[in-house]
N, C-alpha and C positions, 0 to 999 in steps of 0.2 A: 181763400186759401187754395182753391182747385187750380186757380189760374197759376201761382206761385208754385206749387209742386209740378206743375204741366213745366213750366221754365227751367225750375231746378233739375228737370231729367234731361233736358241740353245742354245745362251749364254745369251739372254736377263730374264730368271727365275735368273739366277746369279746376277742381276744385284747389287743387294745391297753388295755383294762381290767385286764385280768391282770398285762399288763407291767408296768403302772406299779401295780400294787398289791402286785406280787411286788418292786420298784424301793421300795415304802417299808417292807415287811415289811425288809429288806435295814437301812435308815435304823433304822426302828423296834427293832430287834435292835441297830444297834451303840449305839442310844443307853440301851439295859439295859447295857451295859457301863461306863458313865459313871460310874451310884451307884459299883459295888464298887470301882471304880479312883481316885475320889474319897472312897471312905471312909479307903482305905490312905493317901492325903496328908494327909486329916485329922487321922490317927494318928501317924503320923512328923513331919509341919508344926508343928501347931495345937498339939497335947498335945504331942509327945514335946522337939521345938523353940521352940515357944512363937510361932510366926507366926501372932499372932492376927489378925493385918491381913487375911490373907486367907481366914479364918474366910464372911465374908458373901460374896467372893464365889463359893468353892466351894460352900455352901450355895444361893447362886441358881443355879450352873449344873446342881447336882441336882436342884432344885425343876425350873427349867426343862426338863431332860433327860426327865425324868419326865412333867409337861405334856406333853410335845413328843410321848412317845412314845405316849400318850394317844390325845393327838387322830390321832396316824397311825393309831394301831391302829383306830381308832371307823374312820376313812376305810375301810381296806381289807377292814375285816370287812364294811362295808358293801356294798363293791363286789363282793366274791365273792359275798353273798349277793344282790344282782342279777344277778349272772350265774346264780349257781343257781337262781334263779327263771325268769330266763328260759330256760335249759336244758330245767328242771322242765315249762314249756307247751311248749315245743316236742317234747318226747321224748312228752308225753300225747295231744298231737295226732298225732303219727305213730303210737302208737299205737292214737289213735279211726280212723284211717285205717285202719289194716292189719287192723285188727277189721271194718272195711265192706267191707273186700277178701275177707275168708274166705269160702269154701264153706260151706252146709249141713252137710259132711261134719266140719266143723271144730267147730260147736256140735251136732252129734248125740253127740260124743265129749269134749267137755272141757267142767266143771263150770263155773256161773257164780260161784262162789266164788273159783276158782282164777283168775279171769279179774280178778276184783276185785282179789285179793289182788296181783295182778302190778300194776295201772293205781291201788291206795293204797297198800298197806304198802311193796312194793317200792320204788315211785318216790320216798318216802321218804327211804330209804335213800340212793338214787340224789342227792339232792335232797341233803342234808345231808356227804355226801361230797364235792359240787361246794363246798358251802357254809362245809366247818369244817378237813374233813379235809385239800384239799389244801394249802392254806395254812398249817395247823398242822406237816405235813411239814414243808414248807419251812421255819418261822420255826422251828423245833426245832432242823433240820440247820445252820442258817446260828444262832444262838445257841449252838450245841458249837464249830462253826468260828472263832466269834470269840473264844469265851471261852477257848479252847486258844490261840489266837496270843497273847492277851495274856498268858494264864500263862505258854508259852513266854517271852517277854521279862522276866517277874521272873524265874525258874528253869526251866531247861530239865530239869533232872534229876528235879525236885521233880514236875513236869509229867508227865514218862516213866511216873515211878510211879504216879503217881495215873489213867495212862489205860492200865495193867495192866488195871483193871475192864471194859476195852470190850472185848475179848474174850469175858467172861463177857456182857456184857448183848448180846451179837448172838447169843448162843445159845441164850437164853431168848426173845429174841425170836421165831427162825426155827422153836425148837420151836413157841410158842406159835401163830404163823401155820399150820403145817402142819397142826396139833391143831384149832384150832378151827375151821376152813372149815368140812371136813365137817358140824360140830355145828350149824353157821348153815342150811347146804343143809335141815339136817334139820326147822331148826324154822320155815325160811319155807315147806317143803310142809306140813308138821302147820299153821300158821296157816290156808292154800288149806282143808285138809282142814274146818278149823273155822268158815273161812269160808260153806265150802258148806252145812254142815248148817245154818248160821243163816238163808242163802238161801232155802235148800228148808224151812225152820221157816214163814218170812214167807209165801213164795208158796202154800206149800200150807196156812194156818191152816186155813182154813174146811175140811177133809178131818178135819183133825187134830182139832177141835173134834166135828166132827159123829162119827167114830169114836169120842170121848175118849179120844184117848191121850196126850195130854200127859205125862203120867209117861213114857211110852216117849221122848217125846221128848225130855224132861229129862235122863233117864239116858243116852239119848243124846250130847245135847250135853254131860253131864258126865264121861262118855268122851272125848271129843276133847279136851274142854276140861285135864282130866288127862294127856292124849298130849301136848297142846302144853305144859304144865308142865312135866311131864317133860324134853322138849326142851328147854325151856329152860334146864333145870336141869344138864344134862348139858353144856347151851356155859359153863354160870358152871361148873362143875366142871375145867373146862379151864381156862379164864383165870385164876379163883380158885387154883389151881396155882400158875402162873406171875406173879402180878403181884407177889408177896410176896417173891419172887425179886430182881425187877425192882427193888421198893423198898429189899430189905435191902443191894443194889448202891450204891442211891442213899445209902446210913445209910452204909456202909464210906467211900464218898469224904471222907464229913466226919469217922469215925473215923481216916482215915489223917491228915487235914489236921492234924486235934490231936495226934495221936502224935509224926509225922515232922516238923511243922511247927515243934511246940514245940521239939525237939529243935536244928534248923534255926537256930529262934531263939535257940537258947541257945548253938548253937555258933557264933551272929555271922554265918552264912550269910545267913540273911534279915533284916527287920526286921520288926517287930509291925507295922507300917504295909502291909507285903505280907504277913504271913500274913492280916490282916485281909479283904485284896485279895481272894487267895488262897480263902480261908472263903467272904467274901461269893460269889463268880464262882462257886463250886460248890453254893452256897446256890440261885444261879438256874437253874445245870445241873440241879438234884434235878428241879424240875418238869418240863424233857424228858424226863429220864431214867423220870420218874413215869406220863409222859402217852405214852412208847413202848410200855405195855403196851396203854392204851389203846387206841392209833391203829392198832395193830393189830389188834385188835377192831374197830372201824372199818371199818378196810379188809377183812374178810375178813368182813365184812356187806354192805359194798358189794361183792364178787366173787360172793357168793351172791347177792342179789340183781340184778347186772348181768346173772348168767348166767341167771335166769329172763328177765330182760326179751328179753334175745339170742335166748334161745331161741324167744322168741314173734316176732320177730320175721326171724325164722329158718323160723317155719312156713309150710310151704309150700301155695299155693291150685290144686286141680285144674282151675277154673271161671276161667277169666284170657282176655281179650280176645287174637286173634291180632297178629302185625306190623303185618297192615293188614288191619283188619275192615273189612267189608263194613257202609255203612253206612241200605242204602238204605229207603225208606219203607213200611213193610210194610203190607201189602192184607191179608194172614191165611189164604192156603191153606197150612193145616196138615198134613203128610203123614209117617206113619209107618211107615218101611222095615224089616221084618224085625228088629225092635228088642230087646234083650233089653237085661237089668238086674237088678243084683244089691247086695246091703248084706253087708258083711264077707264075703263067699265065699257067700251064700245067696242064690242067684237068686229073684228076682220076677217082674221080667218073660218072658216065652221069647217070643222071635219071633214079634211083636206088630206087622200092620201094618194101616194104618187112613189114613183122607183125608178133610178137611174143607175145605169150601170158606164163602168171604163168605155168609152170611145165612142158613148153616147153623148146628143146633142138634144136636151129638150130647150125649145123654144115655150116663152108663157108670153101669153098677146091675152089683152082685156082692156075694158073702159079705164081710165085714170081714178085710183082709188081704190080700182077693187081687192088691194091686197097682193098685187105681183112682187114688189118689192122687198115688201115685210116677209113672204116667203122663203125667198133666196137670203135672207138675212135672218133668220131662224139657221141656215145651217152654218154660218159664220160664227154663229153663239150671241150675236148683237142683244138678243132678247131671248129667252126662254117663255116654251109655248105654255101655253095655260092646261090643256091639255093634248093628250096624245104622246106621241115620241118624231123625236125627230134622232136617226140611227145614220151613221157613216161606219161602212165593212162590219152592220149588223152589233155595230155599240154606240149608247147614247150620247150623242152628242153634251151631257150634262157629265160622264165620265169621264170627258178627254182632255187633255192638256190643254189646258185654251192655247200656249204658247204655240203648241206642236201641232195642236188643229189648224192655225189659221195661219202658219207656217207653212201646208199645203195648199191653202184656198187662195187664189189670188180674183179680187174683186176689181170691174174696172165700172165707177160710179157713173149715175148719170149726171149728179154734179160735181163737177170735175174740181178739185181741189190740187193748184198745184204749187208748190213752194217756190221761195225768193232762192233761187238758185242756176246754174246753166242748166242748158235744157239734158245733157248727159247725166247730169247730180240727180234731175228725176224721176229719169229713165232707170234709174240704179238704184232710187229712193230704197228698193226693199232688198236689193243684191248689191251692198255698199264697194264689194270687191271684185263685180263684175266688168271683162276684159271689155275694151272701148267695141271691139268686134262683134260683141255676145250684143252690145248696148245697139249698134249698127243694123244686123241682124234682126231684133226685137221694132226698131223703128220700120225696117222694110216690111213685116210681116202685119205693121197698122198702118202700112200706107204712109207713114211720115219721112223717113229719108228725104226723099224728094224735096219737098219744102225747106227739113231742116238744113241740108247742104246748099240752098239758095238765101242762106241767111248769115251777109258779113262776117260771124263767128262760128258760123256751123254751130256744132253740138256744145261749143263751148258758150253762146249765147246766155248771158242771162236776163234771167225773164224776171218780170216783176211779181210782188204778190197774186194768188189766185191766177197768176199766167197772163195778169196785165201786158197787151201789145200783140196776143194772137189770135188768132178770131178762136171762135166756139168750138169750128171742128178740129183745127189744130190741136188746141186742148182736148179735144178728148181722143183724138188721137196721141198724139204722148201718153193721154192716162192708161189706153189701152196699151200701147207698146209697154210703161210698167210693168200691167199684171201679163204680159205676155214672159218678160225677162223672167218674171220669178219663176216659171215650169214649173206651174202647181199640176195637181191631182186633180184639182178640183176648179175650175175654171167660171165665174159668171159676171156675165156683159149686161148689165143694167140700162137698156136705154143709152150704147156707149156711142151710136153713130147716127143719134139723132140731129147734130148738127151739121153731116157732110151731104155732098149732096148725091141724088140717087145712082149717080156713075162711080163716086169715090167707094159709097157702100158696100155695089156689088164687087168690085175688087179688092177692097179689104176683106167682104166673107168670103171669097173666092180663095184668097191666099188661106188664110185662117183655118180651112176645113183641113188641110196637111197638119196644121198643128193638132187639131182637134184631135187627133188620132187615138191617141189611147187617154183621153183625159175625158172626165165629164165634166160636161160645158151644158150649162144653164142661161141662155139669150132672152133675155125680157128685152121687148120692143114692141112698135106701134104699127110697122111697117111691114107692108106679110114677105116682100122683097126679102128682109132681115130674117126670118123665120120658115121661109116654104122648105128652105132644104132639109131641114132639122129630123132627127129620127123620130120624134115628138113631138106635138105641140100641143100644149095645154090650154085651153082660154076659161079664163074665172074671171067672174064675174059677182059680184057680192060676197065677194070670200068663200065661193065654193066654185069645186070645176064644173061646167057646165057644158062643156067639151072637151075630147080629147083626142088624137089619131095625127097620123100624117097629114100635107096638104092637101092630096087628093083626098081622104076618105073624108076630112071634114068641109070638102066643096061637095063632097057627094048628100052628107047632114041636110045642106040646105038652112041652118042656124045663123050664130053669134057672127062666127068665122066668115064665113058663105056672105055674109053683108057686108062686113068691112071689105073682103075681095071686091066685090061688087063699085063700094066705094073710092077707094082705091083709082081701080082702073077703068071701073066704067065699059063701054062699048068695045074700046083698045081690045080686053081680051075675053069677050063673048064666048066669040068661037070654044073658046079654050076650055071655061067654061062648063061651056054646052056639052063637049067633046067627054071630060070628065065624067057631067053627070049620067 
């Protein structure tokens, strides 16, 4: 019933659509009663009596009845399937919402398969249950209730008998409901599962190609693709059970009709004009009675499915704006309080604290892993620290507008994600109204004009998924020209010019330092070329700072820093160096 009132609060604004469509379901059922009731006068009138006169017009009022019921039915299948359409957008939009609502913490743990699979195949289900299912209930339940009253009124006895069988078919059904739910749960997660591998097939081709392991991957997906057979094989083994049941039920009622009926008639109890009645009225009962294995099936696809959707909507976001966030105009002194941070129980960061002010440039350089990343993404709000504070203009970053926070922070990732769009739509991605000039401007200051104006379409170029067709540093040059366009407060370069090479670098940071002006710009990179300028530079190392100073004071340490220098350049700049120390 949970799954059913969750539906009803999409469908319940349709409601005066429904009424009147459950109002001619209602019409359209008693007017199936007309033929069989009109066949038996036929039979007793026409033939048995010889009242031929009124041959044509009980023939038109069945021609008619049938018409009639026609056009009803076309109406209200129509309208529940508007309803279920509009159900269907509005439940995908709350989903696309509650999906922009999630945490980091939310897509580092669940497949994008599975994610698919709930926002297609599920809402499907969802979709088609608004659309078939519930309306077919109803004109089932009200097509038994009519077709019993009017049997009642030829033979109440004859009737008795004959709904002997409702017993047996509530028990096949109830088994069949119990039996196959679970088999549905099983085979919309084996879809998720088959979903993902197809995902992770797409996105990582070029891995997959360049290793050659397609076969691995075939045999792969020929695995899953066999699990979800299976599964599926396992819900028709259920139902396959029971519907043969369900039918042989529906075969007995017309076996009794001819036994007990003939009988009936021959002992003057009925007339061949009601057993006829009789026949026909259970002739149209067969197909409920046929379509209740069915719709059971149905429904216990929509419970599987309603309960994935639920449950996604059910997940809960650790990163959610306060009662009343704070929403004021952030200047960008960044300040980090004794801060620790950890991922499933594994700490990264330890009691980490640090201060950046406007027009400040801290550089973070460490081993891979130590937690540079996760840092600079603590003041985005990506994750909240486990302990300590993380403070922007001296308020908690857990008080602020997340919209209006990260409205000033403009991030350029190390892995550069960039959409199926021209290469301007992505330069614009976060200033959707930004003049072609500002967009122009923002590429000179990453170094990209240049390239982009030697490209058949220029800026109008579209690029394919993830920037399919430009190499590594292009892409991340665009990504940084992005966050350059948006003129945040708060500016950080993740690793963003690791794919250009050491000549493109130093003139990208060369231009960059005029931007940097009055913004605080946090540079995580590997490269001391990318960092020596920096008002700062930090190096952590196991999730704690282990250094810290300008480039000269930390070649004067003789430490973390002082070696990778070393490495680096080697002999090249000894002197330099030496000079230094």
């Amino acid at each position: 019933m949970e799954n059913v009132k969750w539906v009803w609060s999409y469908i319940k604004k349709y409601k005066f659509r429904i009424c009147i469509s459950l109002i001619m379901v209602l019409v359209a059922s008693a007017l199936s009663m007309v033929s069989p009731y009109v066949s038996g006068i036929i039979v007793d009138r026409v033939i048995k009596q010889g009242h031929r006169e009124i041959l044509f017009a009980l023939a038109a009022l069945m021609i008619g009845a049938t018409a009639a019921k026609a056009i009803i039915r076309f109406t209200y299948q129509i309208n529940f399937e508007k309803v279920s359409q509009g159900a269907y957008m509005t439940i995908r939009e709350d989903m696309y919402r509650k999906l922009q609502a999630l945490d980091f913490k939310f897509f580092d743990t669940t497949r994008t398969g599975d994610i698919m699979a709930k926002m297609t195949g599920d809402m499907d289900t969802v979709r088609h249950f608004v659309a078939w299912v519930i309306y077919m209930v109803f004109e089932n339940a009200v097509i038994f209730i009519f077709a019993v009253i009017l049997l009642f009124t030829i033979n109440w006895q004859f009737t008795l008998v004959l709904l002997l069988v409702i017993p047996f078919l509530g028990w096949a059904a109830i088994k069949l409901a119990n039996e196959v739910r679970p088999t549905f749960s099983a085979v919309r997660q084996q879809f998720s599962r088959l979903n993902s591998v197809v995902q992770e097939n797409i996105s990582g081709n070029r891995v997959i190609k360049a290793f050659a392991t397609e076969k691995i991957e075939i045999d792969k997906f020929d695995r899953e693709n066999e699990a979800y057979r299976q599964k599926n094989m396992d819900s028709a083994n259920v139902w396959s059970k029971y519907l043969p049941i369900i039918d042989a039920l529906a075969g007995a009622l017309s076996l009794t009709i001819i036994i007990i009926g003939g009988i009936l008639v021959i002992n003057d109890q009925i007339s061949i004009g009601e057993l006829v009645t009789f026949n026909s009225i259970i002739w149209a009962l067969g197909n409920p009675m046929r379509q209740c294995g069915w719709l059971i099936n149905d429904i216990q696809r929509f419970n599987a499915s309603a309960d994935k959707i639920r449950e996604f909507f059910e997940t809960e976001t650790s990163i959610s704006n306060t009662e009343q966030p704070a929403e004021e105009d952030i200047k960008g002194v960044v300040e980090f309080k004794n801060v620790s941070f950890g991922y499933e129980g594994e700490e990264v960061l330890k009691n980490v604290s640090l201060k950046a002010s406007p027009g400040q440039t801290i550089a973070i350089i460490g081993p891979t892993g130590s937690g540079k990343s996760t840092l600079v993404n603590l003041i985005c709000r990506f994750y909240d620290c486990s302990e300590g504070e993380v403070l922007i203009d001296n308020i908690n970053v857990r008080d602020m507008e997340l919209r209006n926070l990260r409205a000033k922070i403009s991030v350029a990732m190390q892995d550069v994600f960039l959409f199926s769009d021209t290469i301007e739509g992505n330069i614009a991605y976060g200033v959707p109204d930004a003049p072609y000039e500002s967009v122009k401007w923002a590429a000179g200051i990453a170094d990209a004009h240049k390239f982009i104006s030697n490209l058949p379409e220029g800026y109008d170029t579209i690029i394919g998924e993830r920037g399919v067709g430009l190499s590594g540093g292009q892409r991340q040059r665009i990504a940084l020209a992005r966050a350059i366009l948006k003129d945040p407060s708060i500016l950080i370069l993740d690793d963003t010019t690791s794919s250009v090479d050491m000549e493109t670098e130093f003139e990208i940071h060369k231009t960059l330092r005029s931007f940097y002006n009055n913004k605080t710009t946090f540079i995580i990179a590997h490269r001391i070329a990318s960092v020596k300028n920096a008002d700062k530079i930090i190096v952590i190392n196991g999730g704690t700072i282990i250094e810290q100073g300008t480039h000269e004071e930390l070649l004067k340490q003789k430490g973390y820093y002082y070696n990778v220098y070393l490495t680096q350049f080697g002999d090249f700049d000894a002197a330099a160096v030496k000079e230094v120390g």
